[in-house]
N, C-alpha and C positions, 0 to 999 in steps of 0.2 A: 718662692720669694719673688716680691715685685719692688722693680726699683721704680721711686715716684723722685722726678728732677723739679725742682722747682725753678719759674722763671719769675723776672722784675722784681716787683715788690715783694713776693714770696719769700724766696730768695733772701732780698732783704731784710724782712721782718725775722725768720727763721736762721738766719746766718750758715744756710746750709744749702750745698745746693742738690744735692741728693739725698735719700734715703732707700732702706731695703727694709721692708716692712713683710710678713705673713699676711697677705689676704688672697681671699676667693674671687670676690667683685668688688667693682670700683667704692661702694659704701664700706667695706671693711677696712680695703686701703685708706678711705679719707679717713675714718676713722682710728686708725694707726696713726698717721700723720699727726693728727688734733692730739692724740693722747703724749705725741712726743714732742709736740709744738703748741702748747696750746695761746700761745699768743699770737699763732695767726686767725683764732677765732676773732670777732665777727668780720674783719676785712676779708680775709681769704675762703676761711673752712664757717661752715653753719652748722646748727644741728642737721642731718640728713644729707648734706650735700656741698655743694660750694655759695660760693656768695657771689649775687649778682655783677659780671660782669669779669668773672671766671671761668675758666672752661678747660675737661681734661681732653685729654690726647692722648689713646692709646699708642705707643708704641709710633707718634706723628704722623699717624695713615689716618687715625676718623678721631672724629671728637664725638664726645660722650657726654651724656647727662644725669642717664637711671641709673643711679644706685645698686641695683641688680644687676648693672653688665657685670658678665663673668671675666675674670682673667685668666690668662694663664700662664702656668708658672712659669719666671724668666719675661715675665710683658715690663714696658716700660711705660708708665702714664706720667705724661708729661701736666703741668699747672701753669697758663698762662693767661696772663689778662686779655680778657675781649678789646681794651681799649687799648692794646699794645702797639695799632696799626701792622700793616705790614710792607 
């Protein structure tokens, strides 16, 4: 099981701020997400990955991009906006 937390917008759009989803790599997860939220397509989720000026967070140690990163089970990816500052 992978928990994906959404932040800001996300978040908002989705009225959720986590989920537990079945996936392998991060494309199954975002994929799971889109199937249970699909109204955060096209601001958030894309086909194949996220949308410009989103970015996941494995577990808040690296940020990720390819679809084939692997998870593992119990990882947490975080979804935050590039433009969130810090």
């Amino acid at each position: 099981m992978i928990r994906v937390e959404l932040y800001e917008g996300a978040r908002q759009i989705a009225g959720v701020a986590t989920l537990d989803v079945e996936a392998a790599t991060l494309g199954e997860a975002l994929d799971a997400v889109r199937a249970r939220h699909p109204e955060l397509e096209p601001r958030v989720l894309v086909p194949g990955g996220l949308a410009p000026h989103w970015r996941a967070s494995v577990g808040g140690r690296r940020f990720v991009e390819d679809p084939a990163t692997p998870l593992a089970d119990g990882e947490t990816v975080l979804l935050v906006s590039a433009l969130a500052g810090g």
